[in-house]
MDAnalysis code that builds the backbone (N, CA, C; Angstrom):
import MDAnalysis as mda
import numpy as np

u = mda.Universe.empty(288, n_residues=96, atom_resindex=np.repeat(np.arange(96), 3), trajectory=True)
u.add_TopologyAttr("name", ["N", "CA", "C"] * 96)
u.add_TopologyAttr("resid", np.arange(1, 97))
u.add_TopologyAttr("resname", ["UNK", "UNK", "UNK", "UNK", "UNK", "UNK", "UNK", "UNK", "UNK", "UNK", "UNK", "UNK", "UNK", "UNK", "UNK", "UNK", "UNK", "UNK", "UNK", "UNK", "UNK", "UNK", "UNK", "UNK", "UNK", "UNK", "UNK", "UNK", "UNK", "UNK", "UNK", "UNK", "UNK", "UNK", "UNK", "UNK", "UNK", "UNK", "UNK", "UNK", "UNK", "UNK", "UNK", "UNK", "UNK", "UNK", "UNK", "UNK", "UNK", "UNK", "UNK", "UNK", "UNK", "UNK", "UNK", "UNK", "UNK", "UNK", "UNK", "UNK", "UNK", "UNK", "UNK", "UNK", "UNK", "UNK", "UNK", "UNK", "UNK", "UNK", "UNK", "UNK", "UNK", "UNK", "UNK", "UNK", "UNK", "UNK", "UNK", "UNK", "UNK", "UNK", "UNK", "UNK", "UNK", "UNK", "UNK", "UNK", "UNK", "UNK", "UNK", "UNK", "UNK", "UNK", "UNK", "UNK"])
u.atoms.positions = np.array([
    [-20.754, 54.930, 9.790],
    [-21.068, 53.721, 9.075],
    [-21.826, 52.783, 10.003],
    [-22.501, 51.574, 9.653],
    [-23.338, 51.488, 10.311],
    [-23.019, 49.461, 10.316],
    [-23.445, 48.750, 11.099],
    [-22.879, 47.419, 11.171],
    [-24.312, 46.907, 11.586],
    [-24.673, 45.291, 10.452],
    [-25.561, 44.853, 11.161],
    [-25.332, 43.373, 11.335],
    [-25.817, 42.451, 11.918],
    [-25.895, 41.057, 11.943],
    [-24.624, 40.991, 13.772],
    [-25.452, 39.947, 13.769],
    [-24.628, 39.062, 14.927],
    [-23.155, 39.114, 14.949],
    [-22.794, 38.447, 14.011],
    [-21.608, 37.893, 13.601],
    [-20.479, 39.878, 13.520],
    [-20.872, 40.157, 12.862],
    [-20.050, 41.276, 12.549],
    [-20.326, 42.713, 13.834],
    [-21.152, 42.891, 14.273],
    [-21.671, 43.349, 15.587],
    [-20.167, 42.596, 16.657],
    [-20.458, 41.549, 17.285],
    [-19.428, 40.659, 17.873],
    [-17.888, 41.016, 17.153],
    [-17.657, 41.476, 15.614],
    [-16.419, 41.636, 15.729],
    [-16.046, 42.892, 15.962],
    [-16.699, 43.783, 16.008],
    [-16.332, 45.191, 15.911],
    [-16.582, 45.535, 17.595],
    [-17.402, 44.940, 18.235],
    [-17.382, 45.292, 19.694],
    [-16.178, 44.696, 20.336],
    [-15.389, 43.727, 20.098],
    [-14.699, 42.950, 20.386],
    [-13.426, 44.314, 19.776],
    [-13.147, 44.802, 18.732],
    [-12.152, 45.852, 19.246],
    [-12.559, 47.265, 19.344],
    [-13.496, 47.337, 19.775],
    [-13.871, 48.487, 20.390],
    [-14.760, 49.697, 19.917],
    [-14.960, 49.205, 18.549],
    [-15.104, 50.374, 17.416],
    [-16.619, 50.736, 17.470],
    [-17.540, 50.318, 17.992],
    [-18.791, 50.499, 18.086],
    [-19.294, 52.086, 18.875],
    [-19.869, 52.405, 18.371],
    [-20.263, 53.679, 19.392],
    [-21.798, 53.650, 19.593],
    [-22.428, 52.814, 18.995],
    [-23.992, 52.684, 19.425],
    [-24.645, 51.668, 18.925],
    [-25.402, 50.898, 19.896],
    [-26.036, 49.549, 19.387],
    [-27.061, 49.487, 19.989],
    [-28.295, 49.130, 19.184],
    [-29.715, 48.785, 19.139],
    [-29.773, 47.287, 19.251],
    [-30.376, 46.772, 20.351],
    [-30.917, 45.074, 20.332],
    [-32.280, 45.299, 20.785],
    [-32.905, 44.086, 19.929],
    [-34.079, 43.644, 20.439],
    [-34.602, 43.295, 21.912],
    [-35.015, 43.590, 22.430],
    [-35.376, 43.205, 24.538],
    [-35.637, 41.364, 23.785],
    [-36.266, 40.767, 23.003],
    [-36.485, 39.741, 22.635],
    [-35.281, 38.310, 21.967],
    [-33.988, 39.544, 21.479],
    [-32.695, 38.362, 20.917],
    [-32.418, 37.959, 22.122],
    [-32.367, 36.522, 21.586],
    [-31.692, 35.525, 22.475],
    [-31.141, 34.346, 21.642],
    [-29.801, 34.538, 21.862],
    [-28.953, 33.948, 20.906],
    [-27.250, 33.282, 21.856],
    [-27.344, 31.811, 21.855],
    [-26.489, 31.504, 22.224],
    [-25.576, 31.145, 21.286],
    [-24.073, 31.133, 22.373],
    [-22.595, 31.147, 21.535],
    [-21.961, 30.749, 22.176],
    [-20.584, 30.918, 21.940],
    [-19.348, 30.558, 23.095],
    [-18.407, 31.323, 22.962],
    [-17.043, 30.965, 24.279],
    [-16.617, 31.927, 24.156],
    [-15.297, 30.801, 24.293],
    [-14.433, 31.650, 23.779],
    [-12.855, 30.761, 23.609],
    [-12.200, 30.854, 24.736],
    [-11.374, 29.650, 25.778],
    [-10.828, 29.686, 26.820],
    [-9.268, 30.058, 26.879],
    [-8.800, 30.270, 25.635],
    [-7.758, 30.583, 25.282],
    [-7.459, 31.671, 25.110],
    [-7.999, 32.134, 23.844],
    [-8.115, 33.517, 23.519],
    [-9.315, 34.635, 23.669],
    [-10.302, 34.569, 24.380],
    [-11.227, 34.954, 25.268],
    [-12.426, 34.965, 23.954],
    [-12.134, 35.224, 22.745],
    [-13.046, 35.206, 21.408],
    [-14.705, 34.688, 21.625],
    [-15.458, 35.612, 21.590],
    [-16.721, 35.197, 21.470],
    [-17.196, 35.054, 20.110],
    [-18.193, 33.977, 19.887],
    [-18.890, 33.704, 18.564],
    [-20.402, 32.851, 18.465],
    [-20.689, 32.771, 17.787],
    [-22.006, 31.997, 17.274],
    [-21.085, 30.389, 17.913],
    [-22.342, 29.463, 17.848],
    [-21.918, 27.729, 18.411],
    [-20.999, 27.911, 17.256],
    [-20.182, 26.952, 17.509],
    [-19.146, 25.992, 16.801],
    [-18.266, 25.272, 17.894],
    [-17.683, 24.150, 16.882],
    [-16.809, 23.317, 17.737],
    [-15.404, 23.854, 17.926],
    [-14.925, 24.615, 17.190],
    [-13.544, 25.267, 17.275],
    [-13.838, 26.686, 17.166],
    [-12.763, 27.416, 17.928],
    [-12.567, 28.823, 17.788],
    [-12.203, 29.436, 15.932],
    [-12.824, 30.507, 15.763],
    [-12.783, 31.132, 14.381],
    [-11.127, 31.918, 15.159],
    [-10.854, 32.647, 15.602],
    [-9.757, 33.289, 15.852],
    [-8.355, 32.226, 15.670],
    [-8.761, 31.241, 16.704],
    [-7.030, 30.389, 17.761],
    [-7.473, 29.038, 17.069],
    [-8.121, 28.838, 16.767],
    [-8.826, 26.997, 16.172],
    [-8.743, 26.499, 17.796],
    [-8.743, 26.352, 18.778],
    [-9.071, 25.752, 19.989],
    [-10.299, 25.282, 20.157],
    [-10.438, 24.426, 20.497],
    [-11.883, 23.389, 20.883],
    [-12.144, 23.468, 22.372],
    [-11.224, 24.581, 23.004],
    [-11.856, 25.178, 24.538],
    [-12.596, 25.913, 24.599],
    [-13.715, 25.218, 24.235],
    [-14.771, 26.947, 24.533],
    [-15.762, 26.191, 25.779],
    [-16.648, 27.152, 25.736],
    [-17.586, 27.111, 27.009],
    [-18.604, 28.064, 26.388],
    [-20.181, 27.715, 26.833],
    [-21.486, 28.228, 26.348],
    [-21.942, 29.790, 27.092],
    [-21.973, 30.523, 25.927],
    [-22.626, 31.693, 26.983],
    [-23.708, 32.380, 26.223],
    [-24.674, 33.284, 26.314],
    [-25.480, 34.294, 25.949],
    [-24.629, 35.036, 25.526],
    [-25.358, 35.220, 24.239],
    [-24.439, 35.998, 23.059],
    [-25.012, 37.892, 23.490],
    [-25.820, 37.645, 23.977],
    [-26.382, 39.325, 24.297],
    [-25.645, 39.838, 25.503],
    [-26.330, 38.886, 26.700],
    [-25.548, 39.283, 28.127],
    [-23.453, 39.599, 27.572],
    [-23.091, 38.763, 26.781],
    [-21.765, 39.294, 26.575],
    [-21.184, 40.065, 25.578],
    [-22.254, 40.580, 24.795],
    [-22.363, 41.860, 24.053],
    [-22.334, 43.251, 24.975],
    [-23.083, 43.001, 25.767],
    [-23.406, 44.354, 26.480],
    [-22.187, 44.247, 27.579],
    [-21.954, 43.436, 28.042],
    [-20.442, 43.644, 28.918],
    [-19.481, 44.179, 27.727],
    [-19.127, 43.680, 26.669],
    [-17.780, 44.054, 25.445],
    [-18.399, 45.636, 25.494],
    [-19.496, 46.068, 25.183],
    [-20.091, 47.285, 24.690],
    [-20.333, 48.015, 25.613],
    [-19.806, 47.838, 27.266],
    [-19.861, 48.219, 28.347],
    [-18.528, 48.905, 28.739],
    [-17.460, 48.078, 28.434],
    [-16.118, 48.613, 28.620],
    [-15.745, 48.989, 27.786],
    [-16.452, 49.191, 26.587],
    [-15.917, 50.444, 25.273],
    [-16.985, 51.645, 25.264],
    [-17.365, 51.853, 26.535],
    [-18.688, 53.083, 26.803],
    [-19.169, 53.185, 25.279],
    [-19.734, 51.996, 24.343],
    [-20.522, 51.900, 24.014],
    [-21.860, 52.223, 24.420],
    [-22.941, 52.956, 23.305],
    [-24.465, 53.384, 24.335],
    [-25.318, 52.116, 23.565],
    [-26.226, 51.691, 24.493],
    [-26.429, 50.438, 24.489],
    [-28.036, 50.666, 24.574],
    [-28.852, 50.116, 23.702],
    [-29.993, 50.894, 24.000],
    [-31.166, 49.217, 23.445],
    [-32.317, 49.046, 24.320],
    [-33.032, 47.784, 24.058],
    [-34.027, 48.532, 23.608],
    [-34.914, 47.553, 22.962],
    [-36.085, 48.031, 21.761],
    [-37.015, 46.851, 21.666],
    [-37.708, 47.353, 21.460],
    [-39.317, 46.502, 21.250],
    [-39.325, 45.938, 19.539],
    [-39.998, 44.871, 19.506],
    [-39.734, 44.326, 18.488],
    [-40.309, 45.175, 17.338],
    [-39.083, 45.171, 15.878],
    [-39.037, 46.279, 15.283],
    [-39.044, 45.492, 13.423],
    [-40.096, 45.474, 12.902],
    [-39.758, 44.386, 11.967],
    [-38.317, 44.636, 10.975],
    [-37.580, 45.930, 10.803],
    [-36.681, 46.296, 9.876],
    [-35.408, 45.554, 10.457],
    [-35.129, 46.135, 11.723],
    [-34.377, 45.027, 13.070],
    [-34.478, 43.630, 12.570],
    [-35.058, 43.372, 12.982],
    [-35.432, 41.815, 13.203],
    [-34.624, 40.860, 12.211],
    [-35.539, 41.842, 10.738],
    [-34.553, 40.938, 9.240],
    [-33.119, 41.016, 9.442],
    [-32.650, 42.319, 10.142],
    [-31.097, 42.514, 10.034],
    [-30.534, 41.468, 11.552],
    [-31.196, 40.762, 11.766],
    [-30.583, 39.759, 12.907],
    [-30.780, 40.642, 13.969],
    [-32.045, 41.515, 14.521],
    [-32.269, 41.237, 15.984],
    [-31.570, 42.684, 16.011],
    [-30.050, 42.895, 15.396],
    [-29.282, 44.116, 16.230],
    [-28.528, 44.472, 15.091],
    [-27.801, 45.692, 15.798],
    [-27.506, 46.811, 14.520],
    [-26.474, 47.669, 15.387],
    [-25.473, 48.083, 15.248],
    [-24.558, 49.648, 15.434],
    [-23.945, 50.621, 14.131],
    [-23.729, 51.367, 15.205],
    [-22.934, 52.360, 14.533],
    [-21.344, 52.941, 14.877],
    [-20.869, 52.648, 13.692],
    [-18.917, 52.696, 14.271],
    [-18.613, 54.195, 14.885],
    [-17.835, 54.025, 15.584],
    [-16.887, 55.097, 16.503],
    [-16.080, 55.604, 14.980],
    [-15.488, 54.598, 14.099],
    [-14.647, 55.214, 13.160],
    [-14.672, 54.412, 12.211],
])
């Protein structure tokens, strides 16, 4: 099965389930990450997981590929691709 957009990409790498993901060399997309419950996401003022208002700013890619790093996720960058692009930049495919 196959996962696309930011948002849902970020939840499925986050428990592990990803087994292959395509990004653009070009997304660049900032977010944060929760100081509580470690939860990465798109900006907001509170955590979607813990509701905590401890977050801190990071690159939503650079901490994609670390999550998709320690789930030997294969991780693969791409030249800009117009089918990509509409689907938000990035795309996987589930482990299960």
């Amino acid at each position: 099965m196959g996962v696309t957009g930011v948002n849902d990409i970020i939840d499925y790498a986050e428990s592990g389930r990803l087994d292959s993901v395509i990004i653009q060399k070009t997304l660049n997309i900032s977010g944060v990450r929760c100081r509580k419950c470690n939860h990465l996401q798109i900006q907001s003022n509170n955590c979607e997981k813990c509701n905590s208002d401890n977050l801190y700013n990071v690159g939503i890619v650079n901490e994609l590929v670390e999550l998709l790093t320690q789930s030997s996720a294969e991780i693969e960058f791409c030249e800009q691709i117009a089918e990509l692009k509409e689907l938000g930049g990035i795309a996987g495919l589930l482990r299960y």
